[in-house]
C-alpha positions in Angstrom: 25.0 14.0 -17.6 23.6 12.4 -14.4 20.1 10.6 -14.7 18.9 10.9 -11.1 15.8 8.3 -10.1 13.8 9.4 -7.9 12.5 5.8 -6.3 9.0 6.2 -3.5 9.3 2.8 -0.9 7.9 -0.5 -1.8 5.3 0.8 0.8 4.8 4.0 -0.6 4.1 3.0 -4.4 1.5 0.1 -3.0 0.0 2.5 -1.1 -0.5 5.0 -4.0 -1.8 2.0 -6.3 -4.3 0.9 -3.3 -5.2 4.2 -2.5 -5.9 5.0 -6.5 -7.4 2.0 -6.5 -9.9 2.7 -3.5 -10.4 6.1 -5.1 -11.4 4.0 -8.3 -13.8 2.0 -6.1 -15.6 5.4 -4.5 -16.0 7.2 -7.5 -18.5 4.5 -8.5 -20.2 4.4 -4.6 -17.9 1.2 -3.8 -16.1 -0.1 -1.1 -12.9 -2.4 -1.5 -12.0 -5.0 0.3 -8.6 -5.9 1.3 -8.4 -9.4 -0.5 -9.8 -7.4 -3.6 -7.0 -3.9 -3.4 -3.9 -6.8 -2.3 -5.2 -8.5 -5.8 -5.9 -5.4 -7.7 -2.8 -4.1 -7.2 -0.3 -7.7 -7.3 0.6 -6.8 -3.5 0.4 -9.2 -0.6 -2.5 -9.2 1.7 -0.9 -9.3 5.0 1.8 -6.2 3.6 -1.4 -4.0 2.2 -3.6 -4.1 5.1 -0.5 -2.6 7.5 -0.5 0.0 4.6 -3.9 0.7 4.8 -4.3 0.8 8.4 -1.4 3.7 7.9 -3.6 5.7 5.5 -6.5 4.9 7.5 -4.4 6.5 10.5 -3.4 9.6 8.5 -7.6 9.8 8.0 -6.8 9.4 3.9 -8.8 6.8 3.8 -12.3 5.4 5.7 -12.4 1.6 7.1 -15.5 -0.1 7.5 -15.3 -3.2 9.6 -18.1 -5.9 9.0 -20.3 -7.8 6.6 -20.3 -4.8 4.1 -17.4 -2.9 5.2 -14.1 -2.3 3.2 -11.7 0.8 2.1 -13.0 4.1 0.6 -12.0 7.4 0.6 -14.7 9.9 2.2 -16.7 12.3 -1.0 -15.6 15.6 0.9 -11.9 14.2 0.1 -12.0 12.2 -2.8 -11.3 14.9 -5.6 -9.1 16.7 -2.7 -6.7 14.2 -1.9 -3.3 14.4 -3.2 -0.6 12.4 -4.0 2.0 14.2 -1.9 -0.3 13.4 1.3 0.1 9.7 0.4 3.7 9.5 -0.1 4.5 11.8 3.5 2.0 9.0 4.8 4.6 6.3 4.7 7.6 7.6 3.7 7.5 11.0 5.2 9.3 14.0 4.0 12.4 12.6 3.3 11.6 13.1 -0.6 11.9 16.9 0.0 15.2 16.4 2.1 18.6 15.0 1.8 21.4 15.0 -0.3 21.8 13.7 -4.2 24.8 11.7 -3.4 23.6 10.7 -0.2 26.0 12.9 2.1 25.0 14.0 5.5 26.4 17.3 5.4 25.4 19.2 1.9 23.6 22.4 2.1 23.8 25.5 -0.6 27.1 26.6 1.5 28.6 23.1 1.1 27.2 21.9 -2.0 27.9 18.5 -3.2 28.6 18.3 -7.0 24.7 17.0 -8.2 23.6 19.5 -5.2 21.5 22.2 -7.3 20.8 20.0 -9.7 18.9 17.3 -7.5 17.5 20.6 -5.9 15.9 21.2 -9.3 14.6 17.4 -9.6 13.3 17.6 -6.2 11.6 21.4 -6.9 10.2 19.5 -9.9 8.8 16.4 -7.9 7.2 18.1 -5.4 5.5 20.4 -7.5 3.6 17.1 -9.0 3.6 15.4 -5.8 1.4 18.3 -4.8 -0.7 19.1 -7.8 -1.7 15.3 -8.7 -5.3 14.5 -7.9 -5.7 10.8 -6.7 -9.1 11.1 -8.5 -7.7 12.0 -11.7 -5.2 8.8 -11.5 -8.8 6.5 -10.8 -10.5 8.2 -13.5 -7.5 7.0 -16.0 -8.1 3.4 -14.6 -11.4 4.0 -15.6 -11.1 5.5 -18.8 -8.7 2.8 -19.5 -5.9 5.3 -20.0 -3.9 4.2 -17.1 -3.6 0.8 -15.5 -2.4 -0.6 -12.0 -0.9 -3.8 -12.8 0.3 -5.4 -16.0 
């Protein structure tokens, strides 16, 4: 049997954290600073602000310059947003494409041999990808059901 992982960017998974994070933040009225997501969620500063300057980009998140500004994700989106729209954010659609094995040429005419059973995985993944509510993620941080960082 072949255990297929299924691995998001280094970019991608510290953007999901900041972006649950920031969701964490809004629920409660908040805005996050960068020093305060990079440290929330054990990321450099310098490599989460080009993250959220790509979220920002993607309008999946609001930036506030100034003495009060910071991250936060707008009310009419924050029990909207998904976590599919994060991960095309940074690391596109790529999750939804490709081959198993890697191979530049497999297709359901010229399957390779994990071929329908990746399509299954991936079938699988993006049904949660799409279903996840980055709210519902903050509101385990919250809860203390869930955490960011060990």
């Amino acid at each position: 049997m072949f255990q297929i992982l299924i691995m998001f960017s280094k970019a991608c998974e510290y953007g999901i954290r900041a972006t649950v994070y920031i969701a964490q933040e809004s629920l409660s009225g908040n805005r996050a600073s960068l020093k305060v997501i990079a440290k929330e969620i054990d990321s450099p500063e310098a490599f989460t602000a080009k993250i959220l300057q790509q979220l920002a980009r993607h309008n999946l998140i609001l930036s506030t310059k100034g003495p009060h500004g910071g991250f936060e994700i707008a009310p009419e989106n924050l029990y909207h947003l998904t976590l599919d729209k994060i991960v095309k954010s940074i690391d596109g659609d790529e999750i939804y494409q490709g081959c198993g094995l890697g191979l530049k040429a497999c297709d359901a005419d010229n399957p390779c041999p994990l071929h329908f059973q990746f399509l299954e995985v991936r079938n699988k993944l993006s049904l949660m990808l799409h279903t996840t509510k980055i709210y519902e993620m903050a509101e385990g941080i919250v809860d203390g059901s869930a955490f960011l960082r060990r």
